[in-house]
C-alpha positions in Angstrom: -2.8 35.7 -25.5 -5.6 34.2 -23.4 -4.7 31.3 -21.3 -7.8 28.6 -21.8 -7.8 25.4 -19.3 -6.8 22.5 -20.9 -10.0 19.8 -21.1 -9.7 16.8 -19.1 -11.8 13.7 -19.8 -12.0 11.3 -16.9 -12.8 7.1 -16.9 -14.0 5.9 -13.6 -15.4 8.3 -10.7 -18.8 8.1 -11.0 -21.4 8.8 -8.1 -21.0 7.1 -4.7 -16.5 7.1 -6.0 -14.3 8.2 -3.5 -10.9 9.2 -5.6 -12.7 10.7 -8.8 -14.7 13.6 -7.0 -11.1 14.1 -5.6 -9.6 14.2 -8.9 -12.1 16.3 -10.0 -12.1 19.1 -7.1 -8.0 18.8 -7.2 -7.8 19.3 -11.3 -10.5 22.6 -10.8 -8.9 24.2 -8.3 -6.2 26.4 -10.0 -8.0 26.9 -13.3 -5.9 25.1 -15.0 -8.3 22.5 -16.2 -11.7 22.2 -16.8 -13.8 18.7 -16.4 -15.5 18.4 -20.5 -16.3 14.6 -20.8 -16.3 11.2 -19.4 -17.5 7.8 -18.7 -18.0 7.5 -15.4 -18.8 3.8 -15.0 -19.4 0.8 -16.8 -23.2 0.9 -15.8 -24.1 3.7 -18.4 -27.4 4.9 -16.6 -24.7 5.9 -14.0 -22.1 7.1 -15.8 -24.9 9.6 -17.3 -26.4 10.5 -14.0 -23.1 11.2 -13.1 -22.1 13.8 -15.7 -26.0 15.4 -15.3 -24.8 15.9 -12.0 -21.7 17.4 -13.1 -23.1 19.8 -15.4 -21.8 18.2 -18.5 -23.2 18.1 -21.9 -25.4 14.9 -22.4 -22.9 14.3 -25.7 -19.8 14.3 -23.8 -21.0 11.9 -21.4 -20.2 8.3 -22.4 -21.6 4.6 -21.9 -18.1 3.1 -22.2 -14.0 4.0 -22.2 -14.0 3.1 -26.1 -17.1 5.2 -26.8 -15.3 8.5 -25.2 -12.2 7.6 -27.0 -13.1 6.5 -30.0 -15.9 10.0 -30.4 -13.5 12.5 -28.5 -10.8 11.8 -31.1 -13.3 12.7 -34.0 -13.7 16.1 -32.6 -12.0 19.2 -33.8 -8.6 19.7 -32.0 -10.1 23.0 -30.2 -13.0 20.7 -28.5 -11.6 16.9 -27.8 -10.0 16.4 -24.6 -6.5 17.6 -24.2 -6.2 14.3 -21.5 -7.9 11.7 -19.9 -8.1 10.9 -16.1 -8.2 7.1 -15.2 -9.8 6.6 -11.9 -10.4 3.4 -12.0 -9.9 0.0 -10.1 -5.9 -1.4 -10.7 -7.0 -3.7 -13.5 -8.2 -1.5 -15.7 -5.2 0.9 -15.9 -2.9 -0.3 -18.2 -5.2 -1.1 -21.0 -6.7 2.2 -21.0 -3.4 3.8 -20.2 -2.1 2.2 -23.7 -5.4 2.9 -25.4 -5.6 6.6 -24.1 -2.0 7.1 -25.2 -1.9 5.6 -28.4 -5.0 7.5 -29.6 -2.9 10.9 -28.5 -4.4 11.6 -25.3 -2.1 12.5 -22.3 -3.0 10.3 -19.3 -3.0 11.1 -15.7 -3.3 7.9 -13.5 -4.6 7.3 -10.2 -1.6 4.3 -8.8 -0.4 1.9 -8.8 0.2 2.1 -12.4 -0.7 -1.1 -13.4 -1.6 -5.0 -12.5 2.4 -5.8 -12.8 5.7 -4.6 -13.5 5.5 -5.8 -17.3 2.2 -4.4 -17.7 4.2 -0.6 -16.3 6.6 -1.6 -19.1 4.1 -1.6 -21.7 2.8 1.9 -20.6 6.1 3.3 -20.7 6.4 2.1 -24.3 3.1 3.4 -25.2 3.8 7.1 -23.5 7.7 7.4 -25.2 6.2 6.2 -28.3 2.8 8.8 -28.4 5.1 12.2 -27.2 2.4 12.4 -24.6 2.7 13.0 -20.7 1.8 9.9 -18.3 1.0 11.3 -14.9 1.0 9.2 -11.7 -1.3 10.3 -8.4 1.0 10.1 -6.1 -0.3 13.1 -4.5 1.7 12.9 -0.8 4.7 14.5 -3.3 2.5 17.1 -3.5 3.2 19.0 -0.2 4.8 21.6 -0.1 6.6 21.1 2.8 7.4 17.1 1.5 8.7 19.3 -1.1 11.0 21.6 1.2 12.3 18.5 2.9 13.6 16.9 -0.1 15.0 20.4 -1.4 17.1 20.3 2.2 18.0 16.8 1.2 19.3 17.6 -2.1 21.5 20.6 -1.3 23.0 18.4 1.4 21.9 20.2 5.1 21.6 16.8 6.5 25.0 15.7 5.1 25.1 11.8 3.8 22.0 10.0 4.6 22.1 7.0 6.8 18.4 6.1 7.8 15.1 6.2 6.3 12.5 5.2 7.8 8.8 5.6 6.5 5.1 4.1 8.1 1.7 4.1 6.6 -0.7 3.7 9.0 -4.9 2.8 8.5 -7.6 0.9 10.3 -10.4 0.9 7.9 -10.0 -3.1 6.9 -9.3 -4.2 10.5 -13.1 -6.2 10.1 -13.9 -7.9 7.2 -16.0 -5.0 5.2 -14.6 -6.8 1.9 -17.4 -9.5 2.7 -19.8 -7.2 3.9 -20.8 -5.0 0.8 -18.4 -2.0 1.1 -17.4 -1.3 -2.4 -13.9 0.2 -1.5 -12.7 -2.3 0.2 -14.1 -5.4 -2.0 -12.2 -4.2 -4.9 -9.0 -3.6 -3.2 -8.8 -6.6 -1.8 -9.5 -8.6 -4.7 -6.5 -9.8 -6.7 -8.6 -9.7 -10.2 -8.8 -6.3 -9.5 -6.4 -4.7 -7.3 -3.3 -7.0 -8.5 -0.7 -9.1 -6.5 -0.7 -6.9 -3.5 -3.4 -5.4 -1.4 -2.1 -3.1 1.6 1.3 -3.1 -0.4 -0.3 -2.1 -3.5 -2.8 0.6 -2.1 -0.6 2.3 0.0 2.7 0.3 0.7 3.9 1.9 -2.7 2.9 5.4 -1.5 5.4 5.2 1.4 8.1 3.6 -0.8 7.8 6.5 -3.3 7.4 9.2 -1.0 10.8 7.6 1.1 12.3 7.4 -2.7 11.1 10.5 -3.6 12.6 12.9 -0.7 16.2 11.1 -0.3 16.7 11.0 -3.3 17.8 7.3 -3.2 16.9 4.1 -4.8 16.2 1.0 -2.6 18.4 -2.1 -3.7 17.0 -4.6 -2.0 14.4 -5.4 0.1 14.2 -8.1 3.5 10.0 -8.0 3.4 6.8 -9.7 5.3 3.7 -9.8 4.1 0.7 -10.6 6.2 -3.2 -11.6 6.0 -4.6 -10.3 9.5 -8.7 -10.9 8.6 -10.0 -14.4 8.1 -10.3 -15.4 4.1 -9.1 -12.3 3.1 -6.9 -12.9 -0.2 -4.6 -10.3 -0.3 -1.9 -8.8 2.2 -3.1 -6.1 5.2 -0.1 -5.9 6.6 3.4 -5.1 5.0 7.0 -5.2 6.6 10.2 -4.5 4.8 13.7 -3.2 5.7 15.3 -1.7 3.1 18.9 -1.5 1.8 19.6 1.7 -0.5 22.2 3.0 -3.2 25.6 4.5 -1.3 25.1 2.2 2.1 21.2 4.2 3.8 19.4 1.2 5.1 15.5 1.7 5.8 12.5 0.4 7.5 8.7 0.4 5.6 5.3 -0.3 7.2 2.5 -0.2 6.2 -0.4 -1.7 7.6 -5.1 -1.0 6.8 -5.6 -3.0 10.2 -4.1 -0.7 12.5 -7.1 -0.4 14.7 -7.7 3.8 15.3 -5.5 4.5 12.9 -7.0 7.5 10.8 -4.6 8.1 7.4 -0.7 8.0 9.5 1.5 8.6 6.9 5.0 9.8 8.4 8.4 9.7 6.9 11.9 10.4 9.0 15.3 10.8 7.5 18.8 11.0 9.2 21.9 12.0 7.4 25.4 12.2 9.6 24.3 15.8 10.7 21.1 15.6 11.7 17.4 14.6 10.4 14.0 15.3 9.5 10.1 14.3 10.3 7.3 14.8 8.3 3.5 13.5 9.1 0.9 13.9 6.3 -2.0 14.2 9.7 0.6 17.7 10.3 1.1 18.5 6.9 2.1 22.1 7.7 4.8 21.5 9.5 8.3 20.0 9.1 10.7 19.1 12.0 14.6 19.4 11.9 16.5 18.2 14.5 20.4 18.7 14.5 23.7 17.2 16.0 25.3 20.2 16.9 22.2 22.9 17.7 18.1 23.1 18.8 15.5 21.5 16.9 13.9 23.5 14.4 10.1 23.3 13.5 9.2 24.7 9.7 6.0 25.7 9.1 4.0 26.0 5.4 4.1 30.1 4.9 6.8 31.1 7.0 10.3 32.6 7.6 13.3 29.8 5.5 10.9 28.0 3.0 12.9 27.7 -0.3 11.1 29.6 -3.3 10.4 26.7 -4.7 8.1 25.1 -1.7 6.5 28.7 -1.4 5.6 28.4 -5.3 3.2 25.4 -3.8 1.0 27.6 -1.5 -1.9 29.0 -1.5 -2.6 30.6 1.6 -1.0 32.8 4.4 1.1 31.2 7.3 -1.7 29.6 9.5 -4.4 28.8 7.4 -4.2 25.4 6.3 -3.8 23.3 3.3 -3.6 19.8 2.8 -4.8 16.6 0.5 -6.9 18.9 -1.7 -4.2 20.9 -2.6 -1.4 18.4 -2.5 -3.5 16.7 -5.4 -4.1 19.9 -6.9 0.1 20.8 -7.4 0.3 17.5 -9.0 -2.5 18.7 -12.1 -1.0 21.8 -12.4 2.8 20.7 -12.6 0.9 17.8 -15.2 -0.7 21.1 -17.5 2.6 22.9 -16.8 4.4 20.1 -18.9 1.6 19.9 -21.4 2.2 23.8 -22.2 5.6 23.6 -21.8 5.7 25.9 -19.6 8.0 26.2 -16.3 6.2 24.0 -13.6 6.6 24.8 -10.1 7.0 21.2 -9.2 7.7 18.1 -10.9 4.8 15.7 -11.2 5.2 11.6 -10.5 5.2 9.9 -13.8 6.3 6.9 -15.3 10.0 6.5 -13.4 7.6 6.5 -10.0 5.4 4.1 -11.9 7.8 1.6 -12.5 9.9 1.7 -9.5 6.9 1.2 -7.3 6.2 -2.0 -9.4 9.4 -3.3 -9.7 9.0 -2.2 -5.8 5.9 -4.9 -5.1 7.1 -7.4 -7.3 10.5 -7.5 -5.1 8.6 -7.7 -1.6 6.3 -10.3 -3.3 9.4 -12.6 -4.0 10.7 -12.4 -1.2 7.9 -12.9 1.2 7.3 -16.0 -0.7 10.8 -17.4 -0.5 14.1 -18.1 2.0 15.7 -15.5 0.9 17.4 -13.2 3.0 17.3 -10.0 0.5 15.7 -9.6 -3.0 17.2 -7.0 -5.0 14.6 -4.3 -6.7 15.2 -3.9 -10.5 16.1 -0.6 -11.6 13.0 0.0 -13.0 14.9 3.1 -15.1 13.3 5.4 -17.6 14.6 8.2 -19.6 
């Protein structure tokens, strides 16, 4: 039987976007799925010269979210959209999220999921009431070698874990470009549009759900600070929180846009009682072990000890590299893998990451604002 990519639609990514040409050079690059429709802005001179320069059809290229809903659902099952990417900014995802859903569209979300942790409630309802599959792009889960580390983790070579520690690193907002016409960073810091948090929100829950993610360990409670660096700014650009896990790990988080020279510094260590681990997303390709008892080890992406699983993830011999592209990329291909039912290499975030991350920012919010020593983190479960 011939294997067709599944049709993605997409909201949001129109010229002059950063994350939607990511999305779309990410969800092309296995074959897995093929870019058929979209509205790719509210401005719909935009959005059309953005699907011309796409190659779209001039009919699949919509003025509005409800027009690409409302005429991709009136198409024949073989030639309407088999999902819909939202790249949009924060305030936007949960109503389309709902709408997408509820009109039997599987979703794949850039994060965080949504303006709150009641609005990632109502998503959750949506997806376990539609059958379909919410996707989150959480992409740093994506690496293979993030993926080896929390393999390692889970069969226990590092014995009980005792420390996590995880930074998040940028410069870009160090001046006030918010104020200064730079579309990226006006949005974002925004609190109509990027909700209650601004570093915390961007990339704050990145770090929590990559630290989550590769112990395999839910934070309790949180001990946070949240600060405003640049002048009238109205949302946070620097975030601080320890971190108190299930079964006794404590942890430190920061994450910080006004870390002048800072390029992208994503970096995640974990200790157990026999020894630890260090990943950097700048050095994706390699993953450090260092042990009580013997030498330091140094993994690398294509060679000798990877699990099958983390070779499943590659692409390329030892020594040529790979990196965000790619990460991304695993994520829409684990997300069709579930849509076919089919064995996915990896698991993709979904709406579990989507609600601990909120319940995540809701937790440090409180707690910033208050006395209070620790604030505990609601569960944020989902079956």
């Amino acid at each position: 039987m011939t294997r067709y990519p599944l049709r993605l639609g997409m909201v949001g990514g129109g010229d002059g976007a950063f994350i939607g040409a990511i999305h779309q050079r990410a969800a092309a690059l296995d074959g897995d799925w093929r870019l058929v429709a979209g509205a790719f802005s509210t401005d719909a001179e935009r959005s059309r010269r953005s699907g011309e320069r796409l190659g779209l059809a001039a009919d699949r290229v919509y003025p509005s979210f409800d027009a690409l809903i409302t005429q991709e659902r009136a198409l024949p099952a073989e030639e309407r959209i088999d999902a819909i990417a939202i790249v949009t900014p924060n305030h936007l995802h949960a109503p389309m999220a709902i709408a997408a859903l509820e009109a039997g569209f599987h979703v794949f979300c850039e994060k965080p999921m949504a303006m709150s942790l009641a609005q990632a409630q109502a998503i959750a309802s949506a997806a376990t009431a539609s059958g379909r599959h919410f996707g989150l792009a959480f992409t740093y889960s994506g690496y293979p070698l993030v993926e080896e580390a929390r393999l390692r983790i889970a069969r226990g070579d590092l014995g009980a874990i005792r420390l996590v520690q995880v930074e998040y690193l940028q410069g870009w907002l160090s001046l006030p470009i918010d104020t200064d016409g730079n579309k990226q960073a006006e949005w974002r810091t925004d609190p109509a549009r990027a909700g209650l948090g601004g570093c915390l929100g961007d990339i704050g829950t990145h770090a929590f759900q990559l630290a989550e993610h590769v112990s395999g360990l839910q934070v309790e409670t949180v001990s946070a600070d949240l600060a405003i660096h640049v002048e009238g700014r109205r949302l946070d650009d620097d975030v601080g929180a320890m971190l108190r896990f299930a079964g006794g790990a404590r942890g430190l988080l920061k994450a910080s846009q006004i870390a002048a020279g800072e390029e992208n510094g994503l970096r995640l260590r974990i200790h157990g009682e026999r020894g630890g681990l260090e990943w950097a997303q700048m050095e994706p390709n390699t993953l450090i072990l260092r042990w009580l008892d013997r030498p330091a080890e140094i993994v690398r992406a294509g060679g000798p000890g990877l699990d099958a699983a983390t070779t499943a993830l590659l692409r390329t011999p030892a020594g040529h590299p790979e990196g965000y592209i790619e990460a991304f990329a695993n994520l829409y291909r684990a997300f069709a893998a579930a849509i076919r039912e089919e064995t996915a290499t990896a698991a993709f975030p979904g709406v579990a990451d989507g609600l601990r991350t909120m319940a995540f920012i809701e937790a440090v919010i409180d707690n910033a604002q208050s006395d209070q020593k620790w604030t505990r983190v609601v569960s944020g479960e989902y079956e």
